[in-house]
Backbone atoms as SQL, in Angstrom:
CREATE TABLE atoms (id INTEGER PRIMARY KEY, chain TEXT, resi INTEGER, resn TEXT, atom TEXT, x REAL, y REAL, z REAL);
INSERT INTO atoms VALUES
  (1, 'A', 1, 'UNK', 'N', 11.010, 38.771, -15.523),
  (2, 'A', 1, 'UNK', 'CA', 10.584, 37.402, -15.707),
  (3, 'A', 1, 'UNK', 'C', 11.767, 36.537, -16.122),
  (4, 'A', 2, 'UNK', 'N', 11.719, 35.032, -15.842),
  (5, 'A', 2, 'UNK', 'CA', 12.641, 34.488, -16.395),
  (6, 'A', 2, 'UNK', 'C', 12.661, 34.290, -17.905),
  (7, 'A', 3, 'UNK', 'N', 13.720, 33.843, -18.626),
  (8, 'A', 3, 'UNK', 'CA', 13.182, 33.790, -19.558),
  (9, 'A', 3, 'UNK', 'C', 13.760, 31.866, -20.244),
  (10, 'A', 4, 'UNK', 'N', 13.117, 31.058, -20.474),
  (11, 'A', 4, 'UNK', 'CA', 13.295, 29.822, -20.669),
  (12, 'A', 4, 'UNK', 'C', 13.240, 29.957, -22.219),
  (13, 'A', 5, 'UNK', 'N', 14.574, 29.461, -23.220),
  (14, 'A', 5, 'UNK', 'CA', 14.935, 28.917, -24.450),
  (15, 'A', 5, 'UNK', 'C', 15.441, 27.959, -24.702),
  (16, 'A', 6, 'UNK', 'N', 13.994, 27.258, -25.764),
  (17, 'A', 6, 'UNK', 'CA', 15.097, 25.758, -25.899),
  (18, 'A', 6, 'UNK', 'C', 14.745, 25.828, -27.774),
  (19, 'A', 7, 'UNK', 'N', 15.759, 25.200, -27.775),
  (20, 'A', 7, 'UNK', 'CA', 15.460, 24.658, -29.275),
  (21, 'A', 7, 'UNK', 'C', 14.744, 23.374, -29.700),
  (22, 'A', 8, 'UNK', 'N', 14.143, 23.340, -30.555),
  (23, 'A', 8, 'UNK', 'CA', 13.353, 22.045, -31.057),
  (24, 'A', 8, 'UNK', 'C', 13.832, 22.270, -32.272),
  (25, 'A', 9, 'UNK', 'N', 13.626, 20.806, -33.043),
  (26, 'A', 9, 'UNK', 'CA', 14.079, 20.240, -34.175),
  (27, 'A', 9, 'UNK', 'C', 13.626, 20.991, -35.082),
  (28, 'A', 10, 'UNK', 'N', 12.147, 21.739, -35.101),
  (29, 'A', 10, 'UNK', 'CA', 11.091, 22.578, -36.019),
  (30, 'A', 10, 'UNK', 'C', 11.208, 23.735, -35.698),
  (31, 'A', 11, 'UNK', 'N', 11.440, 24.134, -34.397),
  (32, 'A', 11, 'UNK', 'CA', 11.170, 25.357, -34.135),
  (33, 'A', 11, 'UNK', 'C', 11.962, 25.939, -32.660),
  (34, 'A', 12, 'UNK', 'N', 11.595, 27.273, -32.778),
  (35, 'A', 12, 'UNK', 'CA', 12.575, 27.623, -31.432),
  (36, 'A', 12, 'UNK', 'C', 11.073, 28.261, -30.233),
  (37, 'A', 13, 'UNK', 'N', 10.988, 28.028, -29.648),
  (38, 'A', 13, 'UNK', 'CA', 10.193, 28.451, -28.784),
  (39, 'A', 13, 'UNK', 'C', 10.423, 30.019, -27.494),
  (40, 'A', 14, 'UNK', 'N', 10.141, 30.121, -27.069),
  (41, 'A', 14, 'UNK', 'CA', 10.719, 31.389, -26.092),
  (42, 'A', 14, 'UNK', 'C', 9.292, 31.833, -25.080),
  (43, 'A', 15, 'UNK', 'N', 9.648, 31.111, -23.502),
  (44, 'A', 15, 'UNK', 'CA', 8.515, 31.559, -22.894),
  (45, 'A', 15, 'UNK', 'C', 8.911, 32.086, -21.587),
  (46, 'A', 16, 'UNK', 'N', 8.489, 33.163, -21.196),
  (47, 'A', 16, 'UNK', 'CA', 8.562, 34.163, -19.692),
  (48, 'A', 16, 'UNK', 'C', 7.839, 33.008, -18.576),
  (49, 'A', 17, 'UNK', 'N', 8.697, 32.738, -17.719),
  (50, 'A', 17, 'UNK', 'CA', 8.429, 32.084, -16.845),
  (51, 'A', 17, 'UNK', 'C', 8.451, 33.155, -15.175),
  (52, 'A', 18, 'UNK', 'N', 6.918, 32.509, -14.937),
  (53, 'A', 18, 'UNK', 'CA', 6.835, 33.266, -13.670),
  (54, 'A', 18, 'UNK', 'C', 8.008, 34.300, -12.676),
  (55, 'A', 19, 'UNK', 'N', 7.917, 35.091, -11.964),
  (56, 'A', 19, 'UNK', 'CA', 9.150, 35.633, -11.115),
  (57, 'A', 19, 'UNK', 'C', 8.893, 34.999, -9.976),
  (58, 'A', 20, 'UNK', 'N', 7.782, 35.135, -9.760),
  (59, 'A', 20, 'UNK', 'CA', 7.534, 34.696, -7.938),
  (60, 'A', 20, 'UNK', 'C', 6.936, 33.301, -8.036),
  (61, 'A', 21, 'UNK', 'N', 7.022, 32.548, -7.282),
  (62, 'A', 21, 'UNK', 'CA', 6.599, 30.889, -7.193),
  (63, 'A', 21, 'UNK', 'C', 6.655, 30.125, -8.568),
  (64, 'A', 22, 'UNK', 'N', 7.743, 30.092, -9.278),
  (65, 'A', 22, 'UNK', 'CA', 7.002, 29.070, -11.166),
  (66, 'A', 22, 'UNK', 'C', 7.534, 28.121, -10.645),
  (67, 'A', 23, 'UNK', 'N', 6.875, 27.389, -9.735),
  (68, 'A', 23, 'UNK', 'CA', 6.948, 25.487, -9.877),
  (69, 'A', 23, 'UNK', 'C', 5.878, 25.220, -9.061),
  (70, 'A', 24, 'UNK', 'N', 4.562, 24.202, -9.525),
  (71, 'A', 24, 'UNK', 'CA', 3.410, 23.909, -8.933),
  (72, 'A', 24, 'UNK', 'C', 3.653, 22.934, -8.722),
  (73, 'A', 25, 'UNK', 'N', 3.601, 22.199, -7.333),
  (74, 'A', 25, 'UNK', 'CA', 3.163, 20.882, -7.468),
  (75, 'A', 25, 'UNK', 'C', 1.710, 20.561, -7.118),
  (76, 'A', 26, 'UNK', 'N', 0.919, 19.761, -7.639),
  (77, 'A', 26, 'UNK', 'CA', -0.894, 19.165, -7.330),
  (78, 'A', 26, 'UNK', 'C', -0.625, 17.754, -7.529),
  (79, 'A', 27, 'UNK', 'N', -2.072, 17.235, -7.346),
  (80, 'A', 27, 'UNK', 'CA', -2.492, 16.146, -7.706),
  (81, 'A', 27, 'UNK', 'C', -3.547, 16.512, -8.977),
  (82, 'A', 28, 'UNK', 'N', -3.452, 16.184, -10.025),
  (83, 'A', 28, 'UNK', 'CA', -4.595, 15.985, -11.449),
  (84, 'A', 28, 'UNK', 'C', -5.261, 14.861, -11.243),
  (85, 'A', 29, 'UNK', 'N', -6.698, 14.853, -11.032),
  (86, 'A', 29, 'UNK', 'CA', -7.553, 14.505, -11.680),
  (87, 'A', 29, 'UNK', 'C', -7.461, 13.672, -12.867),
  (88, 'A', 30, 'UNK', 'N', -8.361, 14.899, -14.014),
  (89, 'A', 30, 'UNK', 'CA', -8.090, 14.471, -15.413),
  (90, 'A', 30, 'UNK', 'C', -8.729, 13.196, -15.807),
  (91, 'A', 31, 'UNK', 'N', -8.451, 12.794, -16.419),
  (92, 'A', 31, 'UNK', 'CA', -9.471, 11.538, -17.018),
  (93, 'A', 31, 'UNK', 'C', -8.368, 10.028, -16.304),
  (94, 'A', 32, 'UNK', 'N', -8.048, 10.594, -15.386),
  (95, 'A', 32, 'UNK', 'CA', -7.849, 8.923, -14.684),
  (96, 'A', 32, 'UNK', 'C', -8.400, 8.410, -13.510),
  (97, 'A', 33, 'UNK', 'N', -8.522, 7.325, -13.455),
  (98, 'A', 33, 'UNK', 'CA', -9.177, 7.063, -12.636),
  (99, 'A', 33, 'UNK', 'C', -8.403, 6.901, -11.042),
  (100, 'A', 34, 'UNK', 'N', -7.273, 7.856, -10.741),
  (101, 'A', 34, 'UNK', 'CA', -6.782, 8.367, -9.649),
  (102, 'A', 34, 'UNK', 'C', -6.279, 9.286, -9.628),
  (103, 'A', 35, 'UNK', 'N', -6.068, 10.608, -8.763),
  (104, 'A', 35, 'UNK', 'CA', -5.442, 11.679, -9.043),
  (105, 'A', 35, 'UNK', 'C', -3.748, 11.492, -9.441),
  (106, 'A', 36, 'UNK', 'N', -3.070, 12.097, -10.390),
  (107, 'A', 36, 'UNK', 'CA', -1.258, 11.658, -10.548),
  (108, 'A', 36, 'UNK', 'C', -1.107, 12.777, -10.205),
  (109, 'A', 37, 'UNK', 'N', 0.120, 12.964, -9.500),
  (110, 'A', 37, 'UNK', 'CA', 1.242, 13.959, -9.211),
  (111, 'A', 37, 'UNK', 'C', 1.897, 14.351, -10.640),
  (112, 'A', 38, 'UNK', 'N', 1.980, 15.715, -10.308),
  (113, 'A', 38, 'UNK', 'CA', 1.987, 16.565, -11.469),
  (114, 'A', 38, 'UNK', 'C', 3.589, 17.989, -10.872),
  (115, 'A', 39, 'UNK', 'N', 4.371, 18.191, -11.494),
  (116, 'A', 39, 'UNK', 'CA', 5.342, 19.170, -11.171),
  (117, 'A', 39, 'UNK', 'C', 5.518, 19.738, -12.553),
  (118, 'A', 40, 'UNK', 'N', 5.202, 21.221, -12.560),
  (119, 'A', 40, 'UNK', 'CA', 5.164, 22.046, -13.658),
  (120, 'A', 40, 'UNK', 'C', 6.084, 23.340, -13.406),
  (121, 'A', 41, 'UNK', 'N', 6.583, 23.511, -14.594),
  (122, 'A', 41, 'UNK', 'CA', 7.333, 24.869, -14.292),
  (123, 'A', 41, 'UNK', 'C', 5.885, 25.951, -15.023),
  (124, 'A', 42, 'UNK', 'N', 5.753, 26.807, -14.278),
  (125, 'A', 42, 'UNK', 'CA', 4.485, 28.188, -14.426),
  (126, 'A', 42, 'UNK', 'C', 5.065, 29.022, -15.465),
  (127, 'A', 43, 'UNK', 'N', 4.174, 29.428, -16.460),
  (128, 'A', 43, 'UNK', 'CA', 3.937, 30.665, -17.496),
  (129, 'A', 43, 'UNK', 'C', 3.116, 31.199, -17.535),
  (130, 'A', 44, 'UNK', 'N', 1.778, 30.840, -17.048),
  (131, 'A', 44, 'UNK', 'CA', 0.633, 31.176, -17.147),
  (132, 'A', 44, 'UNK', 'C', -0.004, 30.901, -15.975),
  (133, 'A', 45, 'UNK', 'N', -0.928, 31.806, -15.305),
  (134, 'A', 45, 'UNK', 'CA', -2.016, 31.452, -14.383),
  (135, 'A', 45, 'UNK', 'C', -2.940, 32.247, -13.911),
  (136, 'A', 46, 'UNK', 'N', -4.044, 31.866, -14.480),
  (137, 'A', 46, 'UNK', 'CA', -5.501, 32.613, -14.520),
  (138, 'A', 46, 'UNK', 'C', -6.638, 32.221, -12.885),
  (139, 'A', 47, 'UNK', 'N', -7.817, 32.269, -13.185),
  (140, 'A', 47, 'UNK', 'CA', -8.212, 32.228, -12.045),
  (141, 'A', 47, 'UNK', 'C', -9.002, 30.854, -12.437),
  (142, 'A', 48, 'UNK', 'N', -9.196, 29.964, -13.558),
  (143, 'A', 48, 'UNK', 'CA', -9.488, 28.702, -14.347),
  (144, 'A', 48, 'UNK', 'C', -8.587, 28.186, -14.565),
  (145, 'A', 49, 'UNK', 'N', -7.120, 28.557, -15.179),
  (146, 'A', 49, 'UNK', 'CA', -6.185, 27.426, -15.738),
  (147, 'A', 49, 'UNK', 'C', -4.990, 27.785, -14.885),
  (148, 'A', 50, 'UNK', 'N', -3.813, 27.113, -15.360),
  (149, 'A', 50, 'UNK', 'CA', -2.264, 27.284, -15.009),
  (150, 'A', 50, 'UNK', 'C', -2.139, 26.524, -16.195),
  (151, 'A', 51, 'UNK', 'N', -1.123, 27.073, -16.528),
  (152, 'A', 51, 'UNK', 'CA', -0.165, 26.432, -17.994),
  (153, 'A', 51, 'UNK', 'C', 1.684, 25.998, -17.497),
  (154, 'A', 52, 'UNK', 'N', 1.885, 25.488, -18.306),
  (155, 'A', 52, 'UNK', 'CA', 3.657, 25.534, -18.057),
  (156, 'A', 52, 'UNK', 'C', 4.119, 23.953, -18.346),
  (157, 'A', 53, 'UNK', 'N', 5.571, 24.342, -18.192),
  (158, 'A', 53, 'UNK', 'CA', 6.142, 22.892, -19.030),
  (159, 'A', 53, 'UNK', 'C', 6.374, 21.794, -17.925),
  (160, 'A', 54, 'UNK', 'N', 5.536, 20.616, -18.595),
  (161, 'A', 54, 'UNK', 'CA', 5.537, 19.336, -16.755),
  (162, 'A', 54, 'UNK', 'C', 6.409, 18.806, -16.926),
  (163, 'A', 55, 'UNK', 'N', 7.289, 18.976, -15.897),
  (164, 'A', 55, 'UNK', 'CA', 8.354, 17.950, -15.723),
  (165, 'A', 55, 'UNK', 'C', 8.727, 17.277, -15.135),
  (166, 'A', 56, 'UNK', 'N', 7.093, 16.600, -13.832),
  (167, 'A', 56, 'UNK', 'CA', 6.847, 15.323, -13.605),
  (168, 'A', 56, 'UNK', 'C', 5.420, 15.192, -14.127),
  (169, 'A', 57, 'UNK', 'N', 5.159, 13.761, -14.028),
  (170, 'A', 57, 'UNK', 'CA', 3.847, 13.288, -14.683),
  (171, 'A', 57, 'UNK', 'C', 4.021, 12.292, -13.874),
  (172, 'A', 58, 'UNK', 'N', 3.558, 11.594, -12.491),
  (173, 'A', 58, 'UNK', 'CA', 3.473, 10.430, -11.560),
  (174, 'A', 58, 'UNK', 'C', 4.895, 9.847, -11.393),
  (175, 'A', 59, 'UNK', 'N', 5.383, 8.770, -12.054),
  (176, 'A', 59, 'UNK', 'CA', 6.871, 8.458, -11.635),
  (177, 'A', 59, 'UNK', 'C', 7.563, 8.725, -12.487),
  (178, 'A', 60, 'UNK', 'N', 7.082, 9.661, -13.908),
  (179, 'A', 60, 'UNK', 'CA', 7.755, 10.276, -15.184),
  (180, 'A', 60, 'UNK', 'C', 8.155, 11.090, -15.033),
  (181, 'A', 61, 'UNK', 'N', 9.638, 11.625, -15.524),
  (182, 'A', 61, 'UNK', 'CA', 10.469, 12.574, -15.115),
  (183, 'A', 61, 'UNK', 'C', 10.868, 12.994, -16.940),
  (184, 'A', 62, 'UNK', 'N', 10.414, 14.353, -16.953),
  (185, 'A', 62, 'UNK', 'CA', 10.973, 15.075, -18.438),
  (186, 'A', 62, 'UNK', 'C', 11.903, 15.903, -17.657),
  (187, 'A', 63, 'UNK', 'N', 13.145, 16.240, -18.500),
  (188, 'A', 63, 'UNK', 'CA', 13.980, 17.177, -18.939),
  (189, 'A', 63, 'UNK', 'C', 13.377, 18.444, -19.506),
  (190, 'A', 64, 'UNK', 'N', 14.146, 20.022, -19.247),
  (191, 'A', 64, 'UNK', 'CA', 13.117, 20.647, -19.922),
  (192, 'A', 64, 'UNK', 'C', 13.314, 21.059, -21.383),
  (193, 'A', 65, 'UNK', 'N', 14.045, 20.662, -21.969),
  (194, 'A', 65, 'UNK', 'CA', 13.728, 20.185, -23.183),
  (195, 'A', 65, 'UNK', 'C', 13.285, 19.436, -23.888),
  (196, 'A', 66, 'UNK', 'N', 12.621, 18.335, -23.520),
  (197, 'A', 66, 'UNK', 'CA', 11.967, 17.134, -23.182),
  (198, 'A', 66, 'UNK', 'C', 10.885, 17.120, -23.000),
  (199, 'A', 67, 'UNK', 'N', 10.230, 18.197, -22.143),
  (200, 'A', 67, 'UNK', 'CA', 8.846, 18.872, -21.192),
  (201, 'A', 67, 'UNK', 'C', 7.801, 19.211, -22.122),
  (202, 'A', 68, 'UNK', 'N', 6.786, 18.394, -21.938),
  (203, 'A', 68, 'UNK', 'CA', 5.792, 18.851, -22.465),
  (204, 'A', 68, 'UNK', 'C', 4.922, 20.009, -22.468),
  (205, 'A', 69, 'UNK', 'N', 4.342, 20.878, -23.237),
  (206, 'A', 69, 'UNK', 'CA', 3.629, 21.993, -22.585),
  (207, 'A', 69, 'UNK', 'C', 2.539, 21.723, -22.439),
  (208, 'A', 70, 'UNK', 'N', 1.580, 22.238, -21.186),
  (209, 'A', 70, 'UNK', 'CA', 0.225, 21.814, -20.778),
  (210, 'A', 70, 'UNK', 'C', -0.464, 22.482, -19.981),
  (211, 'A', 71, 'UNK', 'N', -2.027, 22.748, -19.990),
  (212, 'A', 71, 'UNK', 'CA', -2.505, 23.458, -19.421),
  (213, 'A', 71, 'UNK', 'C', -3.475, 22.319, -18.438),
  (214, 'A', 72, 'UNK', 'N', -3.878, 23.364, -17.271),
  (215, 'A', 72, 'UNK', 'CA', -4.355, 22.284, -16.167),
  (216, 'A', 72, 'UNK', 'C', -5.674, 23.244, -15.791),
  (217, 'A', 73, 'UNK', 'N', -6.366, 22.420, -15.814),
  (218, 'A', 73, 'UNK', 'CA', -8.070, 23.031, -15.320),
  (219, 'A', 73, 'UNK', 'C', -8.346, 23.345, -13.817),
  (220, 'A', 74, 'UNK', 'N', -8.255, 23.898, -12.796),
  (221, 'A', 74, 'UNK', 'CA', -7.948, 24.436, -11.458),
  (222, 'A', 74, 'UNK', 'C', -9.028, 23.647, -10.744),
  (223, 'A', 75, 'UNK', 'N', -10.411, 23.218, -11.380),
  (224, 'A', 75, 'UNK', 'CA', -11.725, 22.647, -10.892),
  (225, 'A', 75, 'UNK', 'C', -11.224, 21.183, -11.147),
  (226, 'A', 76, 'UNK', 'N', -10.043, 20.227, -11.736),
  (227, 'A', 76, 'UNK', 'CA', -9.630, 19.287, -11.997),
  (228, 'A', 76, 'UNK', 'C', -8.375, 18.813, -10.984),
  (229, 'A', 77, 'UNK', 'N', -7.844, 20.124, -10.148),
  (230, 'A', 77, 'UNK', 'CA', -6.420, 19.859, -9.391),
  (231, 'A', 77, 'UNK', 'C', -7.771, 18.931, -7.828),
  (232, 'A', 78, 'UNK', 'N', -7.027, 17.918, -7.871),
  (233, 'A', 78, 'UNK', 'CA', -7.440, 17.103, -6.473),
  (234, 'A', 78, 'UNK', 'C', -7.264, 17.947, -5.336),
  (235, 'A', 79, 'UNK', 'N', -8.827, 17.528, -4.157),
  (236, 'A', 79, 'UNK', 'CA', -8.807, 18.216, -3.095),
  (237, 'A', 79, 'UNK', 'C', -7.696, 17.172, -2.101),
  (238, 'A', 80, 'UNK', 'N', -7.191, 17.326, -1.136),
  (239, 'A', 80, 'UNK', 'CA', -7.092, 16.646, -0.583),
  (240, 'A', 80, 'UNK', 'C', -7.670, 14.913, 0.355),
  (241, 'A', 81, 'UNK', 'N', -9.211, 15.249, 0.127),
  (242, 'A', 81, 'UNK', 'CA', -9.751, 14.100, 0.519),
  (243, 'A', 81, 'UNK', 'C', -10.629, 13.612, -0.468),
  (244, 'A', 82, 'UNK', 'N', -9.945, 13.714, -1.954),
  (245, 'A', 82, 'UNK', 'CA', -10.992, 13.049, -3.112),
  (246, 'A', 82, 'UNK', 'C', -10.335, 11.723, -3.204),
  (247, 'A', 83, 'UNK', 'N', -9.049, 11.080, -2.581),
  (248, 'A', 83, 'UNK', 'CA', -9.109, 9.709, -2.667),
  (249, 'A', 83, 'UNK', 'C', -7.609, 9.525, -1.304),
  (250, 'A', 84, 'UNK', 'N', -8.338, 8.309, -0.788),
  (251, 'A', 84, 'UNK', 'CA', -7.467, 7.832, 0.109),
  (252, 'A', 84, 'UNK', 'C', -5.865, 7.925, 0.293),
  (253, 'A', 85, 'UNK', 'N', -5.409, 7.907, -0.613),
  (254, 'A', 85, 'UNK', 'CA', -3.968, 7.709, -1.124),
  (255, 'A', 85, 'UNK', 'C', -3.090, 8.884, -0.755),
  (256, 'A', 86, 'UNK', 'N', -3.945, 9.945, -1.040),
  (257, 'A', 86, 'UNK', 'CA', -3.507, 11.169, -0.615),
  (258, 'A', 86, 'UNK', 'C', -3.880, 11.662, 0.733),
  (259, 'A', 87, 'UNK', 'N', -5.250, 11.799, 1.200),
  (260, 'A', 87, 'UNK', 'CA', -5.379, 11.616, 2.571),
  (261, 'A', 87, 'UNK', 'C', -4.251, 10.973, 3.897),
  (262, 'A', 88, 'UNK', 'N', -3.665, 9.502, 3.215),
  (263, 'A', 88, 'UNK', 'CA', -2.560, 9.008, 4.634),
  (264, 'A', 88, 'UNK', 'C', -1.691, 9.701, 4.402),
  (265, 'A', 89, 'UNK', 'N', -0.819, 10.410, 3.226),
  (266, 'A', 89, 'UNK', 'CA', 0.519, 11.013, 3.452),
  (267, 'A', 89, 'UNK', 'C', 0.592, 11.774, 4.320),
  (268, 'A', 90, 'UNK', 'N', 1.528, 11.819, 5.013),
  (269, 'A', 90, 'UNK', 'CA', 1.758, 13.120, 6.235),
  (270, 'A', 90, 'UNK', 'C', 1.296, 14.309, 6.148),
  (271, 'A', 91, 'UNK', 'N', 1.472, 14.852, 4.937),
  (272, 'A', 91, 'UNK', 'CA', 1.916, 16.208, 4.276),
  (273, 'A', 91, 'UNK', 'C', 0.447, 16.902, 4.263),
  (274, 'A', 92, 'UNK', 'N', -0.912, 15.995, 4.029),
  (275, 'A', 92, 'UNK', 'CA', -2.111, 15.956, 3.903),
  (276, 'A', 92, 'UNK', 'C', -3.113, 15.697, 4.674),
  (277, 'A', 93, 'UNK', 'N', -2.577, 14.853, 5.751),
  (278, 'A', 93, 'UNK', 'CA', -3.344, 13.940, 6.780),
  (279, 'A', 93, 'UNK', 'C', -4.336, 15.517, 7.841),
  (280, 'A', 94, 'UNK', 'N', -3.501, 16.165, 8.215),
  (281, 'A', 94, 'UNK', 'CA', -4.195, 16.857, 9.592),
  (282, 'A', 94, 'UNK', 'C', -4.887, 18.400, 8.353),
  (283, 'A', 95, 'UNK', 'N', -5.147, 17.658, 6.941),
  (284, 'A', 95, 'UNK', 'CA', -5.724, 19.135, 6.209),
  (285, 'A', 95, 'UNK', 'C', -7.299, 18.836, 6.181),
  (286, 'A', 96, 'UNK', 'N', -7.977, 20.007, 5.726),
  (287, 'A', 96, 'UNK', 'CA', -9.458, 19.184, 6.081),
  (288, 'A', 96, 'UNK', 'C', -9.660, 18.693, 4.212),
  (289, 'A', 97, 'UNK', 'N', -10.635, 18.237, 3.833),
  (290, 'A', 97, 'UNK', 'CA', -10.807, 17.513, 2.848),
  (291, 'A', 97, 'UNK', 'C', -11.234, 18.072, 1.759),
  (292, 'A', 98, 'UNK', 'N', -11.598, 19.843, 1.899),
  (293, 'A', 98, 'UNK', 'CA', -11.760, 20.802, 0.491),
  (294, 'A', 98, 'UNK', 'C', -10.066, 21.339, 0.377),
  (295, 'A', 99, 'UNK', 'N', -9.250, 21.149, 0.876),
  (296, 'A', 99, 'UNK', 'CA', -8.059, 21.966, 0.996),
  (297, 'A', 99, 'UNK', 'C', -7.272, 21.205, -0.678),
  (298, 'A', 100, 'UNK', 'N', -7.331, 22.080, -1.143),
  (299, 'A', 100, 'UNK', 'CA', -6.404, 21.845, -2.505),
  (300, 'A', 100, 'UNK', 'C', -5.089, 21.169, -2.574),
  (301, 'A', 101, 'UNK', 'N', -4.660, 20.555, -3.255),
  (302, 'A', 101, 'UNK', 'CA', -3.010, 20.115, -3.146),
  (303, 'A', 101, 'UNK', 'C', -2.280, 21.140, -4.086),
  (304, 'A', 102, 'UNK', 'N', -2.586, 21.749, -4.554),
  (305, 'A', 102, 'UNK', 'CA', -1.747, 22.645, -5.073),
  (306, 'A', 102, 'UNK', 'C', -0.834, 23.573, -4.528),
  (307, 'A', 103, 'UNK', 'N', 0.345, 23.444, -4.741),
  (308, 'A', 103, 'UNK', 'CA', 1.162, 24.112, -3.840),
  (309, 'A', 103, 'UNK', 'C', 2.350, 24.542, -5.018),
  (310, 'A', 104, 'UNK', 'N', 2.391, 26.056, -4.679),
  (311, 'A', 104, 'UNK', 'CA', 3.072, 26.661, -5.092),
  (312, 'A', 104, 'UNK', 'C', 4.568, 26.866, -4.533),
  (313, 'A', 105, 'UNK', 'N', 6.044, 26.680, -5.319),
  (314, 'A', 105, 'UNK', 'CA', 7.080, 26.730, -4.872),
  (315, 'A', 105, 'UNK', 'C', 7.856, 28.046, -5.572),
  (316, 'A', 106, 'UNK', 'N', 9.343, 28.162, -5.264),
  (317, 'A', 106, 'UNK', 'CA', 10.455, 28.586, -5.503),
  (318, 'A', 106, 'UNK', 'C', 10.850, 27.418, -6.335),
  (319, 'A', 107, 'UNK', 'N', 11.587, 28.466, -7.157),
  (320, 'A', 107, 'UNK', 'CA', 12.742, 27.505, -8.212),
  (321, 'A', 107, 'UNK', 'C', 13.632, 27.077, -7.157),
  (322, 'A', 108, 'UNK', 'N', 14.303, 27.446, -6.332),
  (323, 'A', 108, 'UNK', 'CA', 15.668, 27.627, -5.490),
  (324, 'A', 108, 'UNK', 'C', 15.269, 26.686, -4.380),
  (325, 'A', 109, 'UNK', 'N', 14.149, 26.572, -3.653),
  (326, 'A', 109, 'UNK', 'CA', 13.461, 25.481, -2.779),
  (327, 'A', 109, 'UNK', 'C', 13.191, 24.159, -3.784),
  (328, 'A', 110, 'UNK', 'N', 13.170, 23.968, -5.169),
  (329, 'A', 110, 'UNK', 'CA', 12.784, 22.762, -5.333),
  (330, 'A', 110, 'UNK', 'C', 14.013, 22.104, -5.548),
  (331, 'A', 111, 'UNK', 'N', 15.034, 22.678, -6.153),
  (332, 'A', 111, 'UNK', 'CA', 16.079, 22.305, -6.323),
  (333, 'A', 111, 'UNK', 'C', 16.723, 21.590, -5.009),
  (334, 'A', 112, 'UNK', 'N', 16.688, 22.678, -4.353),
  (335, 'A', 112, 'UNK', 'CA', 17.383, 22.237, -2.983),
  (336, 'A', 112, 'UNK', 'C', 16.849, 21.227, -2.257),
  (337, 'A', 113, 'UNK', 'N', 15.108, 20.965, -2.156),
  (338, 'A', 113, 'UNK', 'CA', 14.627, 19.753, -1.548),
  (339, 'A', 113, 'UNK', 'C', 14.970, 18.161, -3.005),
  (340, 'A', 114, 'UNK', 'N', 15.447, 18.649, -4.181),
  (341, 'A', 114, 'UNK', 'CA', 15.377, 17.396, -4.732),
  (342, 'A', 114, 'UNK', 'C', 16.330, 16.468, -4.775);
């Protein structure tokens, strides 16, 4: 596993980050009233949650020392056709409308597409 250490002002933290795919990108739900784009580095993932440190939040960009930790409800990640916005993007358009946005990456692919 990888292993991610950062220091905080209080405390030192230490968490095993996924081997195979730890970077999700979705659309959340959540209590807004549109789904936001969400990019998380993975520690956790059950067959209900995914956990890990976000280090996007819509046009918010954390550092990962910076990164908040957070868990995400899997019945909360946007389908593809729960709102328009996401439907016209390319990336989404020819998917049918239960198809999840959750998409699992490589560390080494996100880097390289960013």
């Amino acid at each position: 596993m990888l292993e991610l250490n950062y220091s905080n002002q209080k405390e030192k933290m230490k968490r095993n980050l996924l081997k195979t795919k730890p970077v999700a990108k979705f659309f959340y739900k959540g209590s807004h009233s549109h789904p936001v784009r969400r990019t998380v580095l993975l520690d956790t993932v059950t067959s209900t949650h995914i956990g890990g440190y976000e280090i996007r939040c819509g046009n918010e960009t954390f550092s990962l020392q910076d990164a908040p930790y957070r868990s995400y409800s899997r019945n909360k990640i946007a389908k593809s056709g729960d709102y328009c916005r996401i439907k016209r993007t390319r990336k989404y358009k020819n998917l049918s409308d239960s198809h999840t946005t959750l998409e699992r990456m490589e560390l080494v692919d996100v880097i390289n597409n960013s």
